[in-house]
N, C-alpha and C positions, 0 to 999 in steps of 0.2 A: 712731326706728327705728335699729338698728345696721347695719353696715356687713354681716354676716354673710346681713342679712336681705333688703336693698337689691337690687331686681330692678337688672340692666345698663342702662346710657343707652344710648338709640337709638346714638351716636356711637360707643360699644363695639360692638353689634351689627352696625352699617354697617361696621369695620373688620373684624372676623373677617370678614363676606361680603367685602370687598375682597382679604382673602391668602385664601380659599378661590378665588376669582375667578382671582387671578393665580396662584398654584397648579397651577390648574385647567388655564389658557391655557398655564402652562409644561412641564409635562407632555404635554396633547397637540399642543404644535409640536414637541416631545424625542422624541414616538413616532410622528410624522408623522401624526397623529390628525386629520381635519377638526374646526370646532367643533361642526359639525351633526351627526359620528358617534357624539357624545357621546348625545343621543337617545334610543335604543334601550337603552343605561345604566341610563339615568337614569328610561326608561318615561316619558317626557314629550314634547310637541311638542317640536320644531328651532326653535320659535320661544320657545320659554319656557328654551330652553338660551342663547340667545344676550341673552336678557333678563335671567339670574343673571350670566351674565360680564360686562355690562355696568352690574350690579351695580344695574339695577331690581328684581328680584326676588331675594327672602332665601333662601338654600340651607336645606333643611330634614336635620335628621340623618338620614334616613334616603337621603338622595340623597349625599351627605357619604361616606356606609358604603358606599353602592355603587361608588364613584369610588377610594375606597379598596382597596375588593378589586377591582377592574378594575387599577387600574395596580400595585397590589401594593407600597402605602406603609400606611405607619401612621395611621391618621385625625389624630392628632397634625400631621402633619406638614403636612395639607393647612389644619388650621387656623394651623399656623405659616407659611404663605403659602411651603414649602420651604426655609425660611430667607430667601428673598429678599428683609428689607427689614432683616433685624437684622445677617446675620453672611452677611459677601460673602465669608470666606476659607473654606466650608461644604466639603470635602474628598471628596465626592461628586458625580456627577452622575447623571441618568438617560439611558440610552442602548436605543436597542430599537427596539422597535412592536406592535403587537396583529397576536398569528398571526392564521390565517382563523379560529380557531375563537372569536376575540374575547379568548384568555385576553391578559393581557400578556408579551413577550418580553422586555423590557428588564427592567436588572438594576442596582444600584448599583454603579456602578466607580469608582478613585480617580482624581482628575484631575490627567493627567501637569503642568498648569500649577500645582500644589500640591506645595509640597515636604514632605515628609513629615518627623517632627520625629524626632532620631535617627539 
């Protein structure tokens, strides 16, 4: 079998759920988010949210996509775990919180501890 065809190892899978995880935790402590208000999101018990962030349970794409348009990042991003484990000098942060109406407020800004090149 080639390499093209080759389903992911478990070990691949467990890390993507680990930077959608951390991701996920960084995010909603950046917008004062509880874990449990993630829920209503997500359309799932508060118990089976706090069971993905601790990375027993596999995030599925379609919880992924609504996490995505909730906090208003690129699905990309939350699989890149927000850069958090590749690239620490990442020249953004999120800053905000979810109005009442649930949309997100937070916005990417540059971080005055990042010097800008130029």
């Amino acid at each position: 079998m080639n390499a093209i065809n080759e389903r992911p190892q478990a070990d691949q899978s467990d890390d993507d759920d680990a930077r959608i995880s951390a991701a996920v935790r960084a995010l909603a402590a950046g917008t004062g988010l509880k874990n449990a208000e993630l829920a209503p999101v997500l359309g799932i018990h508060r118990a089976s949210v706090f069971a993905k962030l601790k990375g027993e349970t596999a995030w599925k794409a379609s919880e992924v996509a609504s996490l995505a348009r909730y906090f208003d990042v690129p699905v990309g991003d939350l699989f890149d775990g927000l850069g958090l484990f590749r690239d620490a000098k990442k020249p953004h942060r999120v800053t905000g919180g979810a109005s009442s109406s649930g949309a997100p407020s937070g916005i990417r800004t540059p971080d005055p501890l990042v010097k800008s090149p130029g």
